[in-house]
N, C-alpha and C positions, 0 to 999 in steps of 0.2 A: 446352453449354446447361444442362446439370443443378448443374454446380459453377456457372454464374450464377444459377440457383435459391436454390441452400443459402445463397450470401453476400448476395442478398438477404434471404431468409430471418432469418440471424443480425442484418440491420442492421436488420428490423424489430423483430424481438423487444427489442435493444439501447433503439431508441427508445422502445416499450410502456414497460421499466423505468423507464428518465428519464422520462416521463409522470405514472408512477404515483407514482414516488419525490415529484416535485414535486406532486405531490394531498397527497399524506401528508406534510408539511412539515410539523414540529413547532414551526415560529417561531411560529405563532399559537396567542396564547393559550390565544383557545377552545378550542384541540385538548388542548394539554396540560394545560389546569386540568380537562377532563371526569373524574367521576368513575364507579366500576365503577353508584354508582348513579346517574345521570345518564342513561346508557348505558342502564339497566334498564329505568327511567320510559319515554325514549321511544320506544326498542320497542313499550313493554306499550301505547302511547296512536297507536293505528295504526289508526282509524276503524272498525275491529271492532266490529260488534253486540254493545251490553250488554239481555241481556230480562230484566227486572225484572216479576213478576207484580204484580199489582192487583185487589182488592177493594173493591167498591164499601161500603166504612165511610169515617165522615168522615176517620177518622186516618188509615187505610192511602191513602183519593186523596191525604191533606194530602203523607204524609212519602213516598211515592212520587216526586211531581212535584217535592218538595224535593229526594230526591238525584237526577234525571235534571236538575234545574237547575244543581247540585254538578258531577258528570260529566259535564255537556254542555260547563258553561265550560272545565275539566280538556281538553276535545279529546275526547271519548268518543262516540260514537254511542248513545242510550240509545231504548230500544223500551218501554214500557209494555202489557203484555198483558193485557187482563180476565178473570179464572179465579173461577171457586168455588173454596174451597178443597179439595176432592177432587180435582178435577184438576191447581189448581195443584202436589200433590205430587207428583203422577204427573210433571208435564212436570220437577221436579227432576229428580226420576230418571231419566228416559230422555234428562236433557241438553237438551230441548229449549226448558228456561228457565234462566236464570242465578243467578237470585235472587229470594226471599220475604222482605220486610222483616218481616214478622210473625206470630212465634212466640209464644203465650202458653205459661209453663207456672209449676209444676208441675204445674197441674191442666187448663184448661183444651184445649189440645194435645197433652194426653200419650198419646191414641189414634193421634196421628200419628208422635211420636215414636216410638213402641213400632213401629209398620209399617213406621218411615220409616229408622233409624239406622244401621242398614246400611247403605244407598245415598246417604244425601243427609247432610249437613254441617249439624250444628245445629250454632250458635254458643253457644259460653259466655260469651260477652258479652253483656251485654243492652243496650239502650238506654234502657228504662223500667223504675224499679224498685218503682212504686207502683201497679199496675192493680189495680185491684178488679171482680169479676164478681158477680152476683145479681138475682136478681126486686127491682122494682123499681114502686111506687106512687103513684100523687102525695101533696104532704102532706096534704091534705085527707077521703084514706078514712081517717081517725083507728081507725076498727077493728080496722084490718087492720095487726100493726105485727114478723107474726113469717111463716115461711113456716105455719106450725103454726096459723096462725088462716086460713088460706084456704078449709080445707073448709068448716068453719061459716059464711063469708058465701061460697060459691059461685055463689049466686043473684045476687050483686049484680053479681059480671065472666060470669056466663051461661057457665059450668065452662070458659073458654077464656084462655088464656096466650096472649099475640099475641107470637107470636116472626119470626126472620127469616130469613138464608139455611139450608137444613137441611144444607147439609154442614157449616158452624162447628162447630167444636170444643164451642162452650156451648151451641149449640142439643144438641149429644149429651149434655151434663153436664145440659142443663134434664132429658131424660125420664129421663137416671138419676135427679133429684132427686123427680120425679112419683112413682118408684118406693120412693124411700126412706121421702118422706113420705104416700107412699100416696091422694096428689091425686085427688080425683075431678074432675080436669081434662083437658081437651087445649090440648093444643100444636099451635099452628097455622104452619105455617113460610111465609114471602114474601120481603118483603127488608128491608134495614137500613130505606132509604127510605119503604116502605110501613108500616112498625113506627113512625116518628117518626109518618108522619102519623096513625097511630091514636089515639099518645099527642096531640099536638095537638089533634086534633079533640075527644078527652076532654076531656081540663085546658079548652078552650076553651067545653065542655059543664057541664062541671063533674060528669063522669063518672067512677063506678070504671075503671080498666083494671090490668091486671097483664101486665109482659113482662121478658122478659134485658136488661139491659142490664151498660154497663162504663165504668169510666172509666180515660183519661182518654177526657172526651163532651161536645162543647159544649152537650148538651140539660139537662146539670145547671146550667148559667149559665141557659141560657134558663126552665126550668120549674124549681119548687117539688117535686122528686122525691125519695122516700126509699128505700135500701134496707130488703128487708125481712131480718130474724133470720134467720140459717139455722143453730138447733143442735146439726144432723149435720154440720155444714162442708161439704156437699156441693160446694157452688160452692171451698173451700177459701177460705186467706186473702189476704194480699198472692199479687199475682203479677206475675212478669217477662218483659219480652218479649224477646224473641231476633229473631233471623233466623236465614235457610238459605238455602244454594248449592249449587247442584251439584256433582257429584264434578269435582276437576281447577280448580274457580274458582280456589281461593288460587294454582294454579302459575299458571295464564292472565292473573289478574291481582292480582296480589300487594301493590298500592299500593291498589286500592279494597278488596278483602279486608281492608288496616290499615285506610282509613278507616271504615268498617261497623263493625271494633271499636273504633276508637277513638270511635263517634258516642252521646253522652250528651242525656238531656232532661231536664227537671224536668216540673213540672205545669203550671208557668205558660209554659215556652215552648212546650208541646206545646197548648195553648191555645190562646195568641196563632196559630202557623204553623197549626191550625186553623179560627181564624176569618178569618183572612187570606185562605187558600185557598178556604172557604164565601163569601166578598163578592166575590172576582174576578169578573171577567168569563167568565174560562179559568182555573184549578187554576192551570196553570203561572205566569202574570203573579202569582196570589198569591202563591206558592210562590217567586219570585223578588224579589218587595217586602221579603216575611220576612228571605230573606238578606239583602240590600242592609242589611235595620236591625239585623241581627246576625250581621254580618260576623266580628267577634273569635273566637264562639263556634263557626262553621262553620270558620273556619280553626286554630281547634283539632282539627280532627276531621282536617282533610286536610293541615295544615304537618308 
């Protein structure tokens, strides 16, 4: 009984081989033309949560919703999660987010860098090379055309800077600059949202207002707004945006990792895929029109 065991045994294991041998038949093409990166890609696109943080600014909903449209078609599962930016670093770090599309620096972010660069992955690639940050007027207070002329009309903005969320990096750069230029102002912090409609309702008044703003910002199409002077560069000059990921992304996912650096804008498409995404109905359908009418440029980013 025991040796009709064992030669059963040896005749099944015999068949498993033939089985498996005939699986793995290198007559088909497909099999043999796969290449090691082939193999790598669809691995790494295995319906695995990608969490992408989100800040309620028109650019970070626009270009958010643009790469979860990017990654989604790619096979990706992408999650959009709403953070201020304080906590967005934290979830870097502790892993609990994958990704931050948007780093200002030299100046603007560099409080985060400096806490952050240990733990979390800035990129040295940027995607935007032309941001500008500073207090910001409509053109119409003709008085007012430096930061250094704000104390002397105080009275007219009622000593208040209408700013937005307080953990951004420029709301922090605003009170260093209060300090430099020694403002007899405050800084009042709320949101991007609530900060437009201030400026609105002014320009719409034909009122002074003075707040942060940056570009790239659909509100400089829409409104007649000026920077104002800043001769201590406090706000600094040109600035570049980055991203950040958490430790471990590039091995996790080594093909969005290339895309993110290889992803470029100018002014005018980061414009257009902002106004796109503001007329949708949903962020994402704008977000997904954009590509559709610039395909070429998206598929430079991920061919």
């Amino acid at each position: 009984m025991n040796k009709w065991k064992k030669e059963l045994s040896i005749i099944f294991a015999l068949l498993v081989v033939a089985v498996l041998t005939a699986c793995g038949d290198t007559s088909d093409p497909s099999n043999s033309d796969q290449t090691e990166e082939d193999q790598e890609s669809h691995t790494e696109v295995n319906n695995e949560e990608i969490t992408i943080g989100q800040i309620n600014w028109a650019e970070n909903i626009a270009v958010t919703n643009m790469w979860k449209a990017i990654l989604e078609d790619k096979g990706y599962n992408v999650q959009l999660n709403v953070l201020d930016m304080g906590v967005m670093m934290q979830a870097l770090e502790s892993g609990d987010l994958d990704a931050h599309l948007e780093i200002w620096l030299p100046v603007q972010d560099a409080n985060y860098l400096e806490e952050y660069q240990e733990t979390v992955n800035f990129s040295e690639a940027t995607w935007f090379d032309n941001a500008k940050v500073g207090l910001v007027v409509p053109e119409y207070v003709e008085e007012v055309n430096s930061i250094e002329d704000l104390n002397e009309h105080k009275d007219l903005f009622e000593g208040e800077i209408v700013g937005f969320d307080a953990g951004a990096g420029t709301m922090d750069v605003t009170k260093e600059l209060i300090d430099d230029y020694n403002l007899e102002f405050e800084l009042l912090a709320s949101s991007e949202a609530t900060m437009l409609v201030e400026i609105r309702e002014s320009i719409k008044n034909e009122e002074p207002i003075v707040a942060p703003l940056w570009t790239p910002h659909w509100a400089f199409s829409k409104y007649d707004l000026k920077f104002l002077e800043d001769p201590q560069n406090t706000y600094g000059g040109v600035e570049k945006i980055h991203h950040a990921t958490r430790e471990g992304f590039s091995e996790d996912f080594p093909n969005v990792s290339e895309w993110f650096n290889n992803w470029k804008m100018n002014d005018e498409q980061i414009g257009e895929l902002i106004d796109y995404v503001e007329n949708a109905e949903e962020p994402l359908d704008g977000a997904k029109e954009w590509i559709d009418e610039n395909q070429e440029l998206v598929d430079e980013w991920v061919e």
